[in-house]
C-alpha positions in Angstrom: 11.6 94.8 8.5 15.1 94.7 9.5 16.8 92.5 10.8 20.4 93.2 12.7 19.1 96.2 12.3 20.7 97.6 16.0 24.1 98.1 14.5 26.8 98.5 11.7 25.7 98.0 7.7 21.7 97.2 9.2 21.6 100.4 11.4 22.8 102.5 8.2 20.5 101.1 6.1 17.6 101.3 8.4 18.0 104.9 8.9 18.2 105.7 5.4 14.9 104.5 4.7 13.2 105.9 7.7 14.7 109.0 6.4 13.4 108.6 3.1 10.0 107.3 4.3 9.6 110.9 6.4 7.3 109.2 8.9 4.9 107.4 6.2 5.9 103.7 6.9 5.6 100.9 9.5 9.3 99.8 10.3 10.4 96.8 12.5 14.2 96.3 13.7 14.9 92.6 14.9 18.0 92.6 16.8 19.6 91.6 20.4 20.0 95.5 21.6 16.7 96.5 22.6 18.2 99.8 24.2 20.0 100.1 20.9 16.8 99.8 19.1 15.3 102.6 20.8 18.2 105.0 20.8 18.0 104.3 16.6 13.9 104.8 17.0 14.0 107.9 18.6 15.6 109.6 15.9 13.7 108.8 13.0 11.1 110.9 11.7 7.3 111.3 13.5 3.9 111.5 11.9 0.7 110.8 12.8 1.4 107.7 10.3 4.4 106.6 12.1 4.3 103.1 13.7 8.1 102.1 15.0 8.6 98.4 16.8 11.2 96.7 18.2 11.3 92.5 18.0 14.2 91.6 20.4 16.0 87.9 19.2 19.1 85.8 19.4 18.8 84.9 15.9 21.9 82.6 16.2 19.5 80.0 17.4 17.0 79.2 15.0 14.0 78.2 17.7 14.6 82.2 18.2 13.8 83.0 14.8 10.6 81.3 14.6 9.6 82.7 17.7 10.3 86.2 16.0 9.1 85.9 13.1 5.4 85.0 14.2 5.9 88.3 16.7 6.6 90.3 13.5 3.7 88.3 12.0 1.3 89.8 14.8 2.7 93.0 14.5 2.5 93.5 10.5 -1.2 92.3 10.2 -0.7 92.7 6.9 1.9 92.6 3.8 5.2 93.2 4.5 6.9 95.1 1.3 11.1 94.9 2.2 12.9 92.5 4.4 16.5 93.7 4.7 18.9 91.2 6.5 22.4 91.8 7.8 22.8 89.9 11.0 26.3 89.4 12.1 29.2 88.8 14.4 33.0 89.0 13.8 35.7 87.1 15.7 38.8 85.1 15.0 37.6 81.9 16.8 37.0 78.3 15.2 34.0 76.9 15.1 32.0 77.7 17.9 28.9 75.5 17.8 25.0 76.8 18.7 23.2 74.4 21.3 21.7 73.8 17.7 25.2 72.3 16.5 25.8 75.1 13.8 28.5 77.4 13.9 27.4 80.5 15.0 29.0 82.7 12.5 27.6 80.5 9.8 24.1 80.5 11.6 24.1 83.9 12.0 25.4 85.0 8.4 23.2 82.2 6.4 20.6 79.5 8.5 18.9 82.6 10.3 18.3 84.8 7.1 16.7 82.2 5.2 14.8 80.8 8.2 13.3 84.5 8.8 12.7 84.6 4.6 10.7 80.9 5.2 8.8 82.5 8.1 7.9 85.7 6.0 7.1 85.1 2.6 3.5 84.9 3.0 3.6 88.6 4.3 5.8 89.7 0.9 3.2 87.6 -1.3 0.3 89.2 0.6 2.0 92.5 -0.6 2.2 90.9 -4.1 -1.3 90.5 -4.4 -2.2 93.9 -3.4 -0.4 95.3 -6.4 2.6 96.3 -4.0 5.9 95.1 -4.4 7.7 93.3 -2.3 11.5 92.8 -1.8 14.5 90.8 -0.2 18.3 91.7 0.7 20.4 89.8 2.1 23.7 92.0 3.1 26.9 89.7 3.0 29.5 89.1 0.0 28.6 87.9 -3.1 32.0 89.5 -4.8 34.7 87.5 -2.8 32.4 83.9 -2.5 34.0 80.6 -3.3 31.7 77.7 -5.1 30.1 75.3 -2.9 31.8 72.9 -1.2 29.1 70.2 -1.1 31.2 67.6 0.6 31.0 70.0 4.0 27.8 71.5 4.0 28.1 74.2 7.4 31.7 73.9 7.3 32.1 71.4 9.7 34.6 69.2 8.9 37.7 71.6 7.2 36.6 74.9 9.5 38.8 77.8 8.8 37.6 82.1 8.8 38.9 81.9 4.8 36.9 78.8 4.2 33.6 80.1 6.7 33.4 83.5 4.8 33.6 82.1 1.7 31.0 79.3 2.2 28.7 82.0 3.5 29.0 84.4 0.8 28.5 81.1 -1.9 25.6 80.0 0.2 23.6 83.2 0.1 24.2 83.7 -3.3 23.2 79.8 -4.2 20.0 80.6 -2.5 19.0 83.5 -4.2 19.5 81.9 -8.0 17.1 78.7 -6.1 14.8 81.1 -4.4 13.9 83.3 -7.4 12.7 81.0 -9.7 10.4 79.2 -6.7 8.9 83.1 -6.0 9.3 85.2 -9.3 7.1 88.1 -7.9 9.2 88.5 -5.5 12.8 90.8 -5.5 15.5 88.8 -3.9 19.1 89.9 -4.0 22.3 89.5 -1.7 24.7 92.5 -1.9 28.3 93.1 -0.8 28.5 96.1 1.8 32.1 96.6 0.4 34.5 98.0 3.9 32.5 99.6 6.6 33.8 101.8 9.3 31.9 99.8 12.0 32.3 98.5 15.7 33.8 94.9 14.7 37.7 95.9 16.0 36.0 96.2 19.1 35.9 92.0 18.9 39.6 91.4 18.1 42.5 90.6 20.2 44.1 94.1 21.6 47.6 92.8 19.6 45.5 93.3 16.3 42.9 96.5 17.1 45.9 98.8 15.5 45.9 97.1 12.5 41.8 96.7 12.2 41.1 100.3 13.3 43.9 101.6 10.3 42.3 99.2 7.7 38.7 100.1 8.8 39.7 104.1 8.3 39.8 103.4 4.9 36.3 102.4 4.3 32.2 103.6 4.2 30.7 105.0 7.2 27.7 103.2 8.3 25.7 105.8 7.3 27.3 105.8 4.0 26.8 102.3 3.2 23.2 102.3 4.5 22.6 105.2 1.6 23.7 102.7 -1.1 22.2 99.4 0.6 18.8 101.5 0.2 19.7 102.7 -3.2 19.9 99.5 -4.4 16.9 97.7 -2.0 14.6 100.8 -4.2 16.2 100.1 -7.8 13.7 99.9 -10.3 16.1 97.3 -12.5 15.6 94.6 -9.3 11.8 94.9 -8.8 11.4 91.3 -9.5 13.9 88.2 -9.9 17.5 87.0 -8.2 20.3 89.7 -8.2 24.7 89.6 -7.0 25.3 93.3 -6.0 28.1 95.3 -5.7 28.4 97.4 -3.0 27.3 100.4 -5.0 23.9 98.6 -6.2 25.9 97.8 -9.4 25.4 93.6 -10.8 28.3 91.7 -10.5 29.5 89.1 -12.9 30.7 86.5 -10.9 30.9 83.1 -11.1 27.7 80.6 -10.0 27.3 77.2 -8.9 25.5 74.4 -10.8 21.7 74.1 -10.7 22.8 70.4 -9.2 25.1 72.0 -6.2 22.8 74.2 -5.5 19.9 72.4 -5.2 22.4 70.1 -3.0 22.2 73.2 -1.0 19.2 74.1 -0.7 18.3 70.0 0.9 20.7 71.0 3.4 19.5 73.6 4.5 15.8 72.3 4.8 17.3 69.2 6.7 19.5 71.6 8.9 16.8 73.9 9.7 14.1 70.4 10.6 17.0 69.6 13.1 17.4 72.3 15.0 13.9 74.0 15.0 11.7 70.5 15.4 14.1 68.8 18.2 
């Protein structure tokens, strides 16, 4: 299952492993583009084994994620072996608050993944217990995070890009080191695309486009970083425990937050998500 599958980093990796799979798998794409989703569908490979779906969801708003989730829950019937997530959005605005009250960048790039990884892990332990294995990316930044900043959980109070981006990357990564010790059969890691030639100067100001489009010339093609995404999403080294990626599946030595921040962390969340998805 993929979710922000419909474009960029999530489109790239998608295809890669539809390639790989030649027809033999059961692949869902989450995302907002449903004629996206099909144009992406139509060109993987065919066989009578084949089964392609298509869950459409705003997964800036939480509500939408549950709602998803239990779709992809009726769909799968059964254990679900990879999640990949990379939903997204790029602009130069402040915070911009959900009807939820979180920013929608941060909502987008943290609350939703975990929410959908909540929702799902009875489908990845189901695949567990059959003697399959079951895995978890999150696609963001562990390489350039900051440490948490437990004062302004969801960045509301100092909101800058420098400081969002940072706190997103530190928050993914927090989650995985809490995550993997709560569900050691499971493969959890969050992996840093590195610069990808996709659609995002598209979103800027026409005064900055020139200098976007130049910078973005010098990075991966979608396609590209999808090969190495799915490279490291197969890895035999991450079958089972928390994992910091590179963004050629290498591990990165960076540096981690306390077991007390963390956990700090990991409240918020849980008290975030109560909020928006119980009101």
């Amino acid at each position: 299952m993929f979710v922000g599958g419909t474009s960029g980093v999530g489109e790239g990796t998608v295809k890669a492993f539809a390639q790989a799979a030649q027809g033999r798998a059961h692949i869902v794409i989450v995302g907002r583009s449903r004629t996206r989703a099909e144009e992406i569908i139509a060109s993987f490979p065919k066989t009578s084994e084949s089964q392609y779906d298509f869950i459409q969801c705003d997964a800036s708003l939480l509500k939408n994620v549950v709602t998803a989730a239990n779709e992809a829950k009726d769909k799968i019937s059964g254990p679900l072996n990879y999640l990949v997530l990379s939903p997204g959005l790029f602009h130069l605005k402040g915070f911009t608050p959900t009807s939820e009250g979180i920013d929608v960048k941060m909502a987008l790039h943290f609350y939703s993944r975990w929410k959908f990884i909540d929702e799902l892990i009875p489908l990845l332990d189901q695949a567990v217990a059959s003697g399959q294995e079951a895995r978890v990316m999150s696609i963001m930044d562990p390489k350039n995070a900051g440490l948490l900043d437990v004062g302004d959980f969801g960045v509301k109070k100092n909101y800058s890009l420098p400081r969002a981006a940072q706190q997103i990357g530190a928050y993914n990564s927090a989650m995985v080191q809490e995550y993997s010790p709560i569900h050691p059969t499971l493969s959890i890691s969050h992996i840093y695309p590195g610069l990808v030639k996709t659609r995002i100067a598209r979103d800027v100001p026409w005064y900055l486009k020139p200098a976007f489009s130049g910078l973005l010339l010098l990075g991966k093609t979608s396609e590209e970083c999808g090969d190495w995404m799915f490279s490291a999403l197969l890895n035999e080294k991450y079958q089972k425990g928390g994992f910091l990626l590179g963004e050629y599946g290498e591990e990165l030595d960076v540096q981690r937050d306390s077991a007390e921040n963390r956990a700090l962390l990991l409240e918020h969340y849980r008290k975030q998500v109560a909020e928006a998805t119980e009101s």
